[in-house]
N, C-alpha and C positions, 0 to 999 in steps of 0.2 A: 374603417372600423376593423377589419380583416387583418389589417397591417398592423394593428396595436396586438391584438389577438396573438399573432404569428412570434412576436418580439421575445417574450419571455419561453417559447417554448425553443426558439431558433438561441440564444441566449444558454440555457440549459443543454441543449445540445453539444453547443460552443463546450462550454465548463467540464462538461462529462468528456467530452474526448479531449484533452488539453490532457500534457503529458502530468503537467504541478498536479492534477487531480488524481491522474491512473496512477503516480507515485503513491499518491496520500491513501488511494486504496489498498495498492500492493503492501504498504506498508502496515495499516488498519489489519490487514490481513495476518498479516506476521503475527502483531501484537495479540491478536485474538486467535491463534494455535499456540503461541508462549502459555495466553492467560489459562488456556485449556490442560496445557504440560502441565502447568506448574500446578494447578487446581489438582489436576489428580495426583500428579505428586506426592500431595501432602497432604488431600484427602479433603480437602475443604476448596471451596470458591475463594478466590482472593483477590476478583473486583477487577474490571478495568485499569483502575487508577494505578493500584499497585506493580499488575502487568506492564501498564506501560512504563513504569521508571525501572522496573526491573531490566525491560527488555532495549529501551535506551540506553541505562547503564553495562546491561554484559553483550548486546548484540547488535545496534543499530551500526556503529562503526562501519562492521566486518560486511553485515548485508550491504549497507547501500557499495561501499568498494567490489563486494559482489556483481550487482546490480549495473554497477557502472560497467565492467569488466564484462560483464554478457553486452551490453548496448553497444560495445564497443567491437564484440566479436562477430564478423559477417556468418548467416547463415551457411550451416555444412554444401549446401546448394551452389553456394557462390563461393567455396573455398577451392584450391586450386591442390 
């Protein structure tokens, strides 16, 4: 009984540390400082929705080649 118990929280654990997820946040993240920019911006809220295709259309590109480009770069520690 302990062992069914243990599954979805061992499971959850799994998902939250997997890298598809930490992306999905870092990126959620983005999108919701865009949606924040751009709201004050222009002086109104402008929803989720519309942040996110804004911020697909003028910035996911260049982040994730970002994104990639740090992953790829070893820490200053381990630089020669």
């Amino acid at each position: 009984m302990s062992l069914t118990a243990k599954e979805p929280e061992t499971t959850g654990d799994f998902v939250k540390q997997s890298s598809l997820y930490q992306e999905f946040l870092a990126e959620r993240e983005e999108i919701l400082r865009h949606k924040w920019l751009e709201s004050e911006r222009l002086g109104y809220d402008i929803g989720f929705e519309r942040a996110l295709l804004d911020w697909i259309r003028k910035h996911r590109e260049n982040w994730r080649a970002a994104r990639r480009a740090q992953a790829q770069t070893p820490p200053a520690s381990q630089r020669k």
